[in-house]
N, C-alpha and C positions, 0 to 999 in steps of 0.2 A: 854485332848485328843481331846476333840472335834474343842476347837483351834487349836490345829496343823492339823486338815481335812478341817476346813474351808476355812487357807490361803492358802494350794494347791489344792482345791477346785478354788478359786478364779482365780490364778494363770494358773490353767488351763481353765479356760474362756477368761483368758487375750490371753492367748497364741491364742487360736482358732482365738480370734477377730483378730489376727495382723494376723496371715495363711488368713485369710480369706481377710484384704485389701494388703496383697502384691498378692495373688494370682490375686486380682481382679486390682491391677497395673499392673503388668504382662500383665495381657491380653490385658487390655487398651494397652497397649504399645504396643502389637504384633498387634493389631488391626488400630492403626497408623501409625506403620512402613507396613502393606501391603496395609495398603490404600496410603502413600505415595512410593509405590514401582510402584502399580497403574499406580499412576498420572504420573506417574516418563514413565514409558511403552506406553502411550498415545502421538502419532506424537502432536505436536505443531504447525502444516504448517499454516503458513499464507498467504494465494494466492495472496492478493493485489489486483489493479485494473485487469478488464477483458483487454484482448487485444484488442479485437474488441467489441465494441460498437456504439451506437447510438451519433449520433450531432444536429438532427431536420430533418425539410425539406428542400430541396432546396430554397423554396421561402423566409425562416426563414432569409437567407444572399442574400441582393441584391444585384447586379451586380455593382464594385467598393469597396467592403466595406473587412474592415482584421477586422472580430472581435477574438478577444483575447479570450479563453475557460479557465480561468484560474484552474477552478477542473478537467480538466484532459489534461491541462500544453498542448497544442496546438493552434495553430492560425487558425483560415478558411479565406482564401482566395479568394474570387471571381471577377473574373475577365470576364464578357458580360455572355457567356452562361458556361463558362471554372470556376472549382473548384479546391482547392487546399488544403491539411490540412499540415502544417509544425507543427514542434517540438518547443514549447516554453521552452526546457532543455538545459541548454548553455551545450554546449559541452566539455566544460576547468575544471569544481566543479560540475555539475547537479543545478545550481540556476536554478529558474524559469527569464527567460527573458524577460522582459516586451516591450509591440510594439509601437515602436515610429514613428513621421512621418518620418524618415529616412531609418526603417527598425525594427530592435530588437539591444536593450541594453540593458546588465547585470549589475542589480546594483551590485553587489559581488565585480566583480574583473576587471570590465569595458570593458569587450569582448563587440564589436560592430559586427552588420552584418547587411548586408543592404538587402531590400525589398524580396530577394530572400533566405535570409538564407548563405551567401554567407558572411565568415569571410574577416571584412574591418578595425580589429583594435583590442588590445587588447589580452590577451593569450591564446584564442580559438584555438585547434589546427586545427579545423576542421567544416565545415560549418553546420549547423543547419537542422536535419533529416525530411524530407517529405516520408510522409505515403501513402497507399493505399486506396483510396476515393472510394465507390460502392453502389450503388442503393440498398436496400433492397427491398422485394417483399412487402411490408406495405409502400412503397413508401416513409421512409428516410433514409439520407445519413447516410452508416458507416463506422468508419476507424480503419482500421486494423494497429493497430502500431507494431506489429509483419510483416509485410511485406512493409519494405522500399521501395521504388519507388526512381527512379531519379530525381535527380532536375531539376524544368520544366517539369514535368508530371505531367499536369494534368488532372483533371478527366470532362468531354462533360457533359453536363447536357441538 
């Protein structure tokens, strides 16, 4: 007799052990699923660049010179005391447009424009965007590429 008490003796130890790792999967698992329900409820927003930002000083671009900003895909323009920021985004794909002595070429898909942003070739439908150029009170220039300006506006310094 005492054999037949030992194996369901046994048996029920086995038993508990298994109650005891499904219970404790279970909860791992509910504890997974609400943390990935979580994550899941948490916005994702990605902002990107600011709109307006900083480019330097004035004096940073002297008077004649288009340097190219390549991290934030715009050209400065200076021209005697007169400033200028154009869009280095071709207008046709969004490549970055690189500035030549003739004006801006897309390597992509070969949109040309000439000195002013001004489509002279290629499947650009539309001429190349200048921004709003403004003094900060820390005395440099910022552009707003949320506020378009017309071509040939530019900014007195």
């Amino acid at each position: 007799m005492s054999a037949k008490t030992n194996p369901s003796n046994s048996g029920e130890s086995r038993r508990s052990i298994l109650t005891w790792f499904s219970g404790a999967a279970l909860a791992g698992s509910a504890a997974i699923s609400a943390l990935a329900n979580f994550i899941f409820m948490k916005p994702r927003a990605t902002y990107g660049q600011p709109s307006r930002y900083s480019i330097g000083r004035p004096d940073d671009f002297p008077a004649g010179t288009r340097v190219s900003l390549d991290q934030r895909r715009v050209c400065v323009v200076r021209e005697g005391p007169k400033l200028a920021v154009i869009s280095t985004i071709c207008t046709h794909l969004g490549c970055t447009v690189g500035v030549s002595d003739t004006g801006f070429a897309c390597p992509c898909h070969g949109s040309r424009y000439d000195q002013d942003g001004n489509v002279v070739g290629g499947p650009a439908p539309k001429s190349l965007t200048w921004y709003q150029v403004s003094l900060a009170p820390n005395g440099e220039l910022e552009v707003d590429t949320n506020a378009p300006v017309d071509q040939g506006t530019y900014y007195t310094i």
